[in-house]
N, C-alpha and C positions, 0 to 999 in steps of 0.2 A: 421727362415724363414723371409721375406721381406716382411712388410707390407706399404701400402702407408696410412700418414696422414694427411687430410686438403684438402683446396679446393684452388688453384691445389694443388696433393698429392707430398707429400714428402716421400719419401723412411726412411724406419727405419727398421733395425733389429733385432728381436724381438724371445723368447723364451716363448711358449706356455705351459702355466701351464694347463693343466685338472684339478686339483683339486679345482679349484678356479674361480670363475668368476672375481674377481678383480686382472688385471695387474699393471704392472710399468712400466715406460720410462720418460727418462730424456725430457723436455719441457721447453728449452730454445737452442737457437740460436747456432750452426747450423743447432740442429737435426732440430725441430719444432721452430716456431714462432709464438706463434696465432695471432698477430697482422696483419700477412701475410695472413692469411685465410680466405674466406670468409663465408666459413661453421662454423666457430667455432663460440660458444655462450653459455655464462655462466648460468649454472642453480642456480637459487631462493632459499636462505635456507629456505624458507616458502613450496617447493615443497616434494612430496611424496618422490620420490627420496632420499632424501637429508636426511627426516627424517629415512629412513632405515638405514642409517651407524650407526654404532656402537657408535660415538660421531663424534658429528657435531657442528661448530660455524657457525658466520656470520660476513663475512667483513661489511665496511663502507656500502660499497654501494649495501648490500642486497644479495650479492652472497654467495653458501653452500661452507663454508669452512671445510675442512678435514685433517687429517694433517698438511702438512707444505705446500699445496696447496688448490687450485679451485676445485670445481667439475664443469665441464661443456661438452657440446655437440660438437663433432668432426665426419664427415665423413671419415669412413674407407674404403679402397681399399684392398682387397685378390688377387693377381697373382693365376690364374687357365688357364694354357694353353696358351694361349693367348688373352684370356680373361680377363677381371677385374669383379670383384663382388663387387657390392656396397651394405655396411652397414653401420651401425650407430652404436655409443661408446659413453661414457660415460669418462672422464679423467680431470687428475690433470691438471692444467696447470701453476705450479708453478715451484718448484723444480725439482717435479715430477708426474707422471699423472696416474691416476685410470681409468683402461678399462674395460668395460663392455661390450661388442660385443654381439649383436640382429641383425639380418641378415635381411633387408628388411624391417626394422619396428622402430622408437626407443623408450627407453624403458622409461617411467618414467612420469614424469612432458613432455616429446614430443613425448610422443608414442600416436601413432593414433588411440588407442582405447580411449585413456584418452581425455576429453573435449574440444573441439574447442572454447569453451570461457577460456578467460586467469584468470579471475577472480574466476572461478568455480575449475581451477585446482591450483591456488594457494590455495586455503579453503576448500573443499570437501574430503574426505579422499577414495583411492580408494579400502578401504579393507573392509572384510565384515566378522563378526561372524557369524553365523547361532546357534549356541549353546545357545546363550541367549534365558532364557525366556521371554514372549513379553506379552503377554494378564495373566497378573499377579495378585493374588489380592491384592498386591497395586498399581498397572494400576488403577484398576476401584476403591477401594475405595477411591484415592487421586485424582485421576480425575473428578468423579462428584465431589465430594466435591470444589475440583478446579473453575469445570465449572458453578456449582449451583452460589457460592459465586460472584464471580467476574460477572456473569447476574446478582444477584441481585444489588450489589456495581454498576454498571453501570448504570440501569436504577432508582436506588436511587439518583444519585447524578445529574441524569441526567435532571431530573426536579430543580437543583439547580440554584442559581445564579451562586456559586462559583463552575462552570462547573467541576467534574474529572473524567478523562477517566483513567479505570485501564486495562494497556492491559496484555495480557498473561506470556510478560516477567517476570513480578512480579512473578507469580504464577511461572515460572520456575526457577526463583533462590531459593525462599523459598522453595521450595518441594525438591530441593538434600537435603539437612540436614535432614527433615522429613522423605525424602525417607531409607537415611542411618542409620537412628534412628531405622525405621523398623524393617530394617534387623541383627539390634544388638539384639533387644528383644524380636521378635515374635518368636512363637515357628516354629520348620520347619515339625512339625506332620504333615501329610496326611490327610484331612479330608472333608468325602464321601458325595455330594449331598443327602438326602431321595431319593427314591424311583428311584435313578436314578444308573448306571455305573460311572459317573462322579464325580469326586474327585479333588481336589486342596491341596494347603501347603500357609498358612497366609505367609512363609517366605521360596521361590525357589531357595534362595541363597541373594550371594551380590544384593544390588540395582544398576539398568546398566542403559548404556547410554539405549535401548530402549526403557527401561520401562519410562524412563523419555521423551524422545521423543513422547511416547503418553500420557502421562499424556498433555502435553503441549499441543498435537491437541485438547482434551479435554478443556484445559485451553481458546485454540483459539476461540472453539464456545461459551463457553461464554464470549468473553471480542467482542465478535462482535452483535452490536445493532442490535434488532429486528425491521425494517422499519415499519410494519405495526404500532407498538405501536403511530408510528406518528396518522391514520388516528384514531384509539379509542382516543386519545386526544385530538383533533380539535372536535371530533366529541361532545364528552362530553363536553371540557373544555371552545372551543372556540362558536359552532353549540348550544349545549345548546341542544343536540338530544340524546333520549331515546337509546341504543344499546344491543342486547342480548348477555350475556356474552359468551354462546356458542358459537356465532359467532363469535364473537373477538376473542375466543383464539383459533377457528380453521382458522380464518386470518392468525392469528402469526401463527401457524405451516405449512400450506399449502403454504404460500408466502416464509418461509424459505425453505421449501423441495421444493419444484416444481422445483427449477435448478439443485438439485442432477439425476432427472432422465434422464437430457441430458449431463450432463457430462461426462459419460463417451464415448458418442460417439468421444469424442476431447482427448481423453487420450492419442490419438497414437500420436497429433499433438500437442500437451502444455503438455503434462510429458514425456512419452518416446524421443523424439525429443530435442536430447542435444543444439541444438539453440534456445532451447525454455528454458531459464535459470533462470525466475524469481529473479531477485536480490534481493529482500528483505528476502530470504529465507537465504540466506548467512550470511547474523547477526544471528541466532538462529543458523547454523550452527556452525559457529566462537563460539559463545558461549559454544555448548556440548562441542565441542570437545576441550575447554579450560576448562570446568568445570573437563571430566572426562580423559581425556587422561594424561598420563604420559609422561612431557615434562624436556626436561635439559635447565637450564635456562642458556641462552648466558652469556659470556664473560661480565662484568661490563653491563649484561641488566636484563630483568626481565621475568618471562614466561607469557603464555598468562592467565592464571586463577591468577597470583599476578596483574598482568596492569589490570585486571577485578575489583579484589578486591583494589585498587588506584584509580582507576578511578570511581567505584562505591560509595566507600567513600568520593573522595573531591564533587561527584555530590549531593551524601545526605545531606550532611552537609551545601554546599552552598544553596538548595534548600530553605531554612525555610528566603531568604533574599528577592526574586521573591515573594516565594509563602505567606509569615505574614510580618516580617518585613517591608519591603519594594516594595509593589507591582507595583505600578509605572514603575521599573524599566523595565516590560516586555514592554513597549514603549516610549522608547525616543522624544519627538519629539519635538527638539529646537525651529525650526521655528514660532511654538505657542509661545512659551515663552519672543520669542523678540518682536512680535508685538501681542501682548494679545487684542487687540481690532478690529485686520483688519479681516473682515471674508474669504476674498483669501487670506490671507496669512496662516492661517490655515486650509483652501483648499486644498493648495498646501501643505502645512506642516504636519497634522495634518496623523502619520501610522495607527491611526486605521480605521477611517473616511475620509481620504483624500489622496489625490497623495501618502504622505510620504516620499517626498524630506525631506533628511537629516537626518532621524527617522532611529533609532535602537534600539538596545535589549540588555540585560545581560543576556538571561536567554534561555536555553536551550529546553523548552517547547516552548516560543515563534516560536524557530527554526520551532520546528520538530510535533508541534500539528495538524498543517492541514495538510502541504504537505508529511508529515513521515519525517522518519529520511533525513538527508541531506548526510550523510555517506554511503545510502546504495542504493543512486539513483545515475544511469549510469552518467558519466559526459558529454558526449552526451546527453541523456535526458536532464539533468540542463541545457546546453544551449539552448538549443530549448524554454524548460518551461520560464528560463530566458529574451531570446530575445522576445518571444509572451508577457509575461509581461509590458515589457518596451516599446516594437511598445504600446501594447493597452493600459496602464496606461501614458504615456508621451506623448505618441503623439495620436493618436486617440482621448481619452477622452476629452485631452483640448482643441482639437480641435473642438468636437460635441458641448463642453459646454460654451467654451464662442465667439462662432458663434451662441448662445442659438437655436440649433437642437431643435425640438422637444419640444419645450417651455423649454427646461434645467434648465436655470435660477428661475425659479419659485419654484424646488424643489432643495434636497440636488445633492450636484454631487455625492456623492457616499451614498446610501443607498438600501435597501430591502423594507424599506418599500411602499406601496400604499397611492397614494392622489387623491382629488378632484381636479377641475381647478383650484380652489384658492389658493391650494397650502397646505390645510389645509390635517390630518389623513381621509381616505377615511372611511365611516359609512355603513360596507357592510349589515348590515340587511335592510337600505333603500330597495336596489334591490331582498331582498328575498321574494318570497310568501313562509313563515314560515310552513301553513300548510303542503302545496303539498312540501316543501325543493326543490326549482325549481327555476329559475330565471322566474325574472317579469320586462319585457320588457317595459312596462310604464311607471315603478316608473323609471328606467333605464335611459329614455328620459327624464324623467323630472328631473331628479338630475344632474351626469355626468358621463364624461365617464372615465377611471379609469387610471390613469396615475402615470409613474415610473420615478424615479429617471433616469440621461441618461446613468450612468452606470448598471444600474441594465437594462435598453433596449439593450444594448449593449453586458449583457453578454447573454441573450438569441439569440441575434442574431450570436453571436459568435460559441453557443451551435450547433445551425445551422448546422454551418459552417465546424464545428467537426466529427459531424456526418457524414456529404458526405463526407468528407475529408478521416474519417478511411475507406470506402468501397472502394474508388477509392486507395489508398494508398497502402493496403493490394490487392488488386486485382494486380497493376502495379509491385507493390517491393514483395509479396511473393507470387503472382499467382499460378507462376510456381511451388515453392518450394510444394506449397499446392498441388498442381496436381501430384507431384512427390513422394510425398508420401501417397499418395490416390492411385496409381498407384503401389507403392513396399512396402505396407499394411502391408502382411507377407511374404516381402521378406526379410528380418531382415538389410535393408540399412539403412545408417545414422545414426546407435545408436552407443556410447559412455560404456568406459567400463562400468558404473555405469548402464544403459539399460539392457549390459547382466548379471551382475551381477544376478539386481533384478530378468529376465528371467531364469537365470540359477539355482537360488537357491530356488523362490518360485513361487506358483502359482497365475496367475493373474485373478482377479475377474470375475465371470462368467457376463456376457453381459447381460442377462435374470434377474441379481439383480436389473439393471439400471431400466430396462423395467418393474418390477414389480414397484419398487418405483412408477413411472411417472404412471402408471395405477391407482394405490391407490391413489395418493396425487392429481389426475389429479381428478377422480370421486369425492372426500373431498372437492376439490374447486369448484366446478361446485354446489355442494349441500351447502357451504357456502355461495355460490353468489346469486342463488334461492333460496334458502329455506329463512325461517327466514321471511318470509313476504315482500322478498328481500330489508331490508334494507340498503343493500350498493347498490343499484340501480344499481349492473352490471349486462346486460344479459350473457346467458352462452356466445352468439357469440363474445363476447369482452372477454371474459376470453379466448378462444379458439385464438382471435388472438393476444393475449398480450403473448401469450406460444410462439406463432407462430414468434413475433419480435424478442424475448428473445434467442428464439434460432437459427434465422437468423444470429444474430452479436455476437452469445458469442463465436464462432471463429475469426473472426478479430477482435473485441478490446480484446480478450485472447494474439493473439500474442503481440497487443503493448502493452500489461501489463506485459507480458512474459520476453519482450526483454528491456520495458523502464521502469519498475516501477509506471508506470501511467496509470488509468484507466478512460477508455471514460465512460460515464453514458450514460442511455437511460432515466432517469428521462423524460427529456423536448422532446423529441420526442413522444414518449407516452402519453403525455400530448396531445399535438397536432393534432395526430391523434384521440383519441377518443372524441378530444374536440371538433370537427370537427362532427363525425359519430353520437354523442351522447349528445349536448348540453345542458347545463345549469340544468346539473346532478352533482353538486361538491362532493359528496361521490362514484358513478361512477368513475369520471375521476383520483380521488386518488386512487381506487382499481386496476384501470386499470393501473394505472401507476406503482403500487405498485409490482403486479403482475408479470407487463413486466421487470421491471427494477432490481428487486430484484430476481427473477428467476437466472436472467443471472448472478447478483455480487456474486448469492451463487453459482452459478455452478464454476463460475473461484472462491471463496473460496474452494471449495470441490479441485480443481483441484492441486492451490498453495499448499496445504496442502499435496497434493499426491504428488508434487517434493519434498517438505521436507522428506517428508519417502524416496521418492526414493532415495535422497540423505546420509541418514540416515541408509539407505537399512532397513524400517521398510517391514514384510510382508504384502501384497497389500492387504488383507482380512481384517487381525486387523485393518487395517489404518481404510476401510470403513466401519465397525462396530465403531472402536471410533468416528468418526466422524458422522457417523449416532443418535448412541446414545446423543452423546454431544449436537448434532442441538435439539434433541427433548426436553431435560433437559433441555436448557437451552432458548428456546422460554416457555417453560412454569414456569419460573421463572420470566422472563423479561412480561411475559403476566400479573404474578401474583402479581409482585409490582407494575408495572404500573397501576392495577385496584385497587387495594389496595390503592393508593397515590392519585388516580383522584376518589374515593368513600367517601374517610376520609377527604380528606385536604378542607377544605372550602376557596371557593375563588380561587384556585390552578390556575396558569397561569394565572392570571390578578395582575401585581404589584400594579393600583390604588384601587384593592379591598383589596387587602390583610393588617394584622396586620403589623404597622411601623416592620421592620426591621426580617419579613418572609423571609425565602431563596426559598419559592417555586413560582418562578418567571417564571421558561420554558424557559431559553433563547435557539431559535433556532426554537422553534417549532413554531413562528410567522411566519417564514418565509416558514416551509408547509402548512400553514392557507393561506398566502398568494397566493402562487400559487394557489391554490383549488380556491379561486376566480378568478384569472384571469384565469384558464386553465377551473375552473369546473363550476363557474357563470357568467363573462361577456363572456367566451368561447371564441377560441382564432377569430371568427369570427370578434368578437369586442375590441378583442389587436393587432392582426397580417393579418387580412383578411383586405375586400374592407370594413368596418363598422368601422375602429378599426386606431388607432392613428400611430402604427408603422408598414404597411403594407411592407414596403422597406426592413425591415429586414431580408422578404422571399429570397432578393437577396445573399444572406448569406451562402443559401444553395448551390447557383451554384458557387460559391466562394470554398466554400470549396471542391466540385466538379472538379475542374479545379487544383487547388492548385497544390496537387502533379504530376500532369501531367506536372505542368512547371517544376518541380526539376525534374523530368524526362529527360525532355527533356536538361535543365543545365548540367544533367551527363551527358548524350550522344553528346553535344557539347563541355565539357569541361572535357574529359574522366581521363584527369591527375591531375585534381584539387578533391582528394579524399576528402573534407569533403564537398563537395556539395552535395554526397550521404547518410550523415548524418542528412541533414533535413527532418524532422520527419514533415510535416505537421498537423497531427492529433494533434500532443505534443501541437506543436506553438500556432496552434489556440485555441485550449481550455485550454491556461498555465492559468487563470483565470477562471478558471471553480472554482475553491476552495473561491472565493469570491463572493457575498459581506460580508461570517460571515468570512474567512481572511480578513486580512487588507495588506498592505503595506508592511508594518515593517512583518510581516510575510516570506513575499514572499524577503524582500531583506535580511533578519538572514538567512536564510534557501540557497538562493543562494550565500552568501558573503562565509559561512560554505564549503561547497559542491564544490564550483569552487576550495577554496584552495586545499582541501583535494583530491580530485579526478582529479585534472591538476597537481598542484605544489608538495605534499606529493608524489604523483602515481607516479610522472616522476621522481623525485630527490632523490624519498627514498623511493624505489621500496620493498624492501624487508621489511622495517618497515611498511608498509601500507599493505603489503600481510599478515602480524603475528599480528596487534593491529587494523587496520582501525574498522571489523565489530565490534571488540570486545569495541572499544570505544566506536560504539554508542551504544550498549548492556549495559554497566556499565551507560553511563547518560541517559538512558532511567528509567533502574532502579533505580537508584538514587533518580527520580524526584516524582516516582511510589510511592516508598515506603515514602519519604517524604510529600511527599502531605495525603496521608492516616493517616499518624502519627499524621502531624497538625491538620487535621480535624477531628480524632475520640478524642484527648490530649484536643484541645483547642476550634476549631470551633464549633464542635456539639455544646458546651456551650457558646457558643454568646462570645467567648474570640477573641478578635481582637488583633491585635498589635497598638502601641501608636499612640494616634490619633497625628498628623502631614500630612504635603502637600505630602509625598510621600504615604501614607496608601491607597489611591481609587486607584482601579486595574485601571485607566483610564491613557488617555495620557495629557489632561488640554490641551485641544485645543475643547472648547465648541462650539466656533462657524462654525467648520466645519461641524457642521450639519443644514446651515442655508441657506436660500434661495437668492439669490443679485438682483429679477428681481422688479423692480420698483412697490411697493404699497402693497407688500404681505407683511401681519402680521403673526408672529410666534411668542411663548413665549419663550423671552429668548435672540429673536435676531432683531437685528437693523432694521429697515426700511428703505430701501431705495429710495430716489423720485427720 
């Protein structure tokens, strides 16, 4: 029979095998020429596709190679009548060509049920077991254990100097071998609940990819900080105020659960909804399925679980030179070095405290400790984050600070902390009446008024600016899309095979789960915020509208976290408003914020976690039972070191009280202290209102307001210049949101990384970036995880340092970047200048 191939088709004649879905034909020059086509295009040996043959390689340049040919995508033409039927094939296009013919549809890595993001269908797999067991007992006995450990390791080390964050990946590498150890020596007896029908087996079989998949959401809730522990700390460590323990550890759990009960109204729009892709889920993904899948390892290359285990080896290894030996190295910053006396020149120089011209890194935590991995953020995102960095840290900044804006000059240019006019540490018990814990307006006037570094004003006015930014942003660029599927609810549009999948093989959580939560955790907070002799000063009507913000915005900053890997905070809005409605209430306006803003970052955790399973095709019930359980276990671990550490440790959070050479320093939680004063004691009447030093930065908000309505309007004036529609306004403006505790050097390790990898790797070595990208940040994540814990349980817990030398202080030696240059203010340490 005569088929036509390619775009225009070529005529070829062709003998129909039935028994086979894969044909042959010769794919050179007369028959076909793909170079002549405009339909043809080579599929990915990273794709689904590709993995089903029977053996498969990969060319140079990242195509599935099969035989003595390509696999790739060609339009077919069928002769019926006088008619043409158009389908879609699959074929060699080498020697000879592989047909796979799907009539109206095509099949594979570009069939249209499969993902409309290119990154999700390079890494996601679109197959699904149902046979495995899932809620296992060792699901839950390696899971809490998981989630216990890792909240306590976090809020233990959390009050250190030497800061370690242990995130979940750890706990997911160690638990396969654990997991598989199981399954070798448990018995697989049956054995019956008492009193109940219900029965279990200590071993259901092998250890599987699901059971490890929930172990790890398990793992998730605990390596994620409990927000509240900030306000029990300030309260006790900094305030010097009495708290009921009851109360505080139904803080920690009602501020953690209160976003679980509105998440699921957005499920249909941030998990079901394959444009809602979350990228950071794709490294855990990349990960199982290199841990547990069975892969042929390429032609002179390596599979994805050996590049796991290399790359997680040279990470460990190197880590002990950042993390003991040589710590220095996580901040370069020459420019100090050459002029060790000029304090702009270390201004300008200095990555952690300054601009951070010239400042770099050796070290892979530096990259990836604030802004996340650099790997596994859209390179879209990067540039945006990137370009809002460099407009705000190069040109803004030096501009506000040595025009001395705002008296700039008098204090550091880049710091968190608070001063008086003199320039001097601000003395906030002056302005407390201690009894009533209230601001006192008197002593207020008669001391000063509270003034910031011009970066640290800048970044609240940017905050601003971020905020109106995502409303207008998300209203203009996904309005529509929102009302379109609020609109075809349950009409099953838009979803991706992986949607029907999970639709097709399980059942999705009853709606009435959501609503019970949010009734109980709702009732709990309301009697934490009253009751108790209301010591945290919040009325119910501020609890009521901190629910009511939370759940305002936890659909548009869910999409742009969805889609860029970056999340907008409600922190400093929150602040503002209640600082406003409820003034010179500083344990108030932390609750309130506490409330409003952590509501929302658990409901999009609850949510990210649910595309991991969907991805995973975990069942939608298990997920929100392990994730239920995990939140509660592990807010009441994180409650219970935290009290335990601020009960025991004498001095705790004060470096000049404490014994020479104490680790329990708090770095970080100064700077929740700090806010609670300007948001909760001088109230923002008297930082940002008509009372208050930086009233202008209100203009901020209609900045960010406007913003996207000019990209707006650039696309629709400049319809063919495609990456105008790529600025992200929300991104830009708040690319410094992660500072002033990033630095510099931070933000340019993390973009130098990210730009290569996701521009230069993605475009040139397309197929090598679809099979190792996530996997590589997976291996030095771990790497750094497990090293850092080794040194500090080996060496540090015992006051073992590495040799004392200029490279030993985690510092970058650029001292006078925290120094003030305006004429007559004294500071210890730094020059004066007349």
């Amino acid at each position: 029979m005569a088929i036509y191939l390619g775009t225009p088709p070529i005529e070829i004649l062709a003998v129909v095998d039935s028994g086979s879905d894969l044909s042959w034909t010769h794919c050179s020059t007369p028959l076909f020429d793909p170079s002549r086509s405009s339909s043809y295009k080579e599929i990915s040996c990273s794709s689904n596709s590709c993995w089903k043959l029977p053996k498969f390689g990969c060319t140079n340049n990242g195509s599935c190679m099969y035989s003595n040919g390509v696999l790739a995508a060609k339009t077919l033409f069928m002769m019926a009548s006088s008619n043409k039927k158009s389908c879609s094939l699959f074929k060699i296009s080498s020697a000879f060509s592989i047909v796979n013919i799907i009539c109206n549809t095509f099949f594979g890595a570009d069939d249209e049920n499969d993902s409309p993001i290119e990154q999700v269908r390079l890494t996601v797999s679109i197959t699904d077991d149902t046979t495995l067991p899932v809620l296992t007992f060792r699901t839950w006995f390696l899971g809490i254990i998981c989630c216990a450990l890792l909240a306590f390791a976090n809020q233990f080390f959390g009050y250190r100097q030497n800061y370690l964050y242990v995130s979940s990946l750890s706990a997911q590498i160690i638990v396969l071998p654990v997991g598989k150890l199981m399954a070798a020596t448990l018995p697989s007896k049956s054995i019956r609940v008492p009193m109940t029908k219900w029965s279990f087996s200590l071993n259901p079989g092998p250890f599987n990819l699901k059971e490890h998949v929930l172990i790890t959401i398990f793992a998730n809730s605990g390596s994620n900080s409990v927000y509240a522990i900030g306000i029990i700390t300030i309260v006790k460590a900094f305030y010097y105020r009495k708290l009921n323990p009851l109360a505080a550890m139904l803080l920690s759990q009602t501020t953690q659960l209160l976003g679980y009960g509105w998440a699921g109204l957005f499920r249909k729009f941030l998990v079901d909804s394959p444009y809602m892709w979350w990228p950071s889920n794709l490294v855990q993904v990349s990960l199982f399925r290199a841990l547990h899948e069975e892969e042929r390892r390429p032609k002179r290359g390596l599979t994805r679980l050996q590049f796991f285990v290399l790359v997680f080896t040279t990470s460990f290894c190197y880590y002990i030179v950042p993390n003991f030996l040589f710590p220095s190295i996580t901040a370069l910053s020459f420019i100090c070095w050459v002029w060790p006396k000029s304090v702009t020149a270390q201004q300008i120089g200095s990555g952690r405290n300054g601009l951070g011209i010239g400042s770099f890194a050796l070290d892979w935590g530096t990259a990836s400790s604030f802004l996340g991995s650099p790997l596994a953020t859209p390179g879209s995102a990067m540039i945006n984050v990137m370009v809002g960095f460099f407009l705000t840290l190069y040109v803004l900044i030096p501009i506000a600070y040595w025009t001395n804006s705002y008296e700039a000059k008098r204090f550091p240019i880049f710091s968190a902390d608070l001063f008086d006019a003199n320039g001097q540490s601000y003395n906030v018990t002056r302005i407390l009446n201690l009894k009533a814990f209230d601001f006192n307006e008197k002593a207020y006037d008669a001391y000063s008024k509270v003034n910031l570094s011009i970066f640290f004003v800048f970044t609240y006015g940017l905050s601003f600016a971020t905020l109106a930014a995502t409303i207008s942003h998300v209203a203009i660029f996904h309005g529509r899309t929102i009302w379109n599927q609020v609109m075809s609810a349950y009409k099953n549009k838009s979803e991706d095979i992986h949607t029907r999948l999970m639709k097709k093989n399980y059942a999705a959580v009853p709606q009435w789960w959501f609503y019970i939560i949010l009734t109980v955790v709702g009732a709990l907070s309301i009697f934490t915020c009253e009751g108790f002799g209301k010591q945290l000063q919040l009325p119910y009507w501020g609890l009521l509208l901190a629910g009511a913000i939370a759940l305002v915005f936890t659909l548009p900053i869910g999409i742009i976290q969805a889609t860029t890997n970056q999340q907008v905070g409600l922190n400093v809005i929150t602040e503002l408003i209640i600082g406003y409605l409820y003034p010179g209430k500083p344990l108030a306006n932390i609750a309130f914020k506490t409330y409003g803003h952590i509501s929302m970052t658990q409901a999009l955790m609850f949510l990210q976690d649910f595309k991991l399973g969907h991805y995973m095709k975990i069942p939608p019930k298990s997920m929100f039972l392990v994730q239920l359980v995990g939140t509660i276990i592990a807010s009441s671990v994180y409650f219970g070191t935290g009290w335990w550490l601020l009960t025991t440790v004498k001095h705790i959070c004060h470096p000049d009280l404490l014994p020479e050479g104490s680790p329990w320093t708090c770095p970080g939680d100064d700077v929740f202290y700090n806010a609670s004063v300007i948001w909760g004691v001088a109230g923002p009447l008297r930082m940002f209102g008509r009372l208050g030093l930086y009233a202008h930065m209100n203009w901020f908000f209609l900045i960010g307001l406007l913003s996207p309505l000019l990209v707006w309007a650039l696309s629709r004036m400049f319809p063919k210049v495609k990456w105008i529609t790529l600025i992200n306004m929300p991104i830009l403006l708040g690319a410094t949101g992660a500072m002033p505790q990033a630095g510099a050097v931070n933000y340019l390790c993390w973009g130098a990384i990210g730009i290569y990898f996701n521009f230069v790797v993605y475009r040139r070595y397309r197929g090598w970036w679809a099979r190792h990208n996530y996997v590589l940040s997976a291996g030095l994540d771990a790497g750094v995880a497990l090293m850092a814990i080794l040194c500090y349980f080996a060496l540090q817990i015992k006051n073992v340092t590495g040799v004392a030398w200029w490279g030993l202080p985690l510092d970058d030696h650029c001292p006078l970047a925290n120094c003030p240059t305006a004429p007559g203010i004294v500071v210890e340490g730094c020059p004066v200048f007349k």
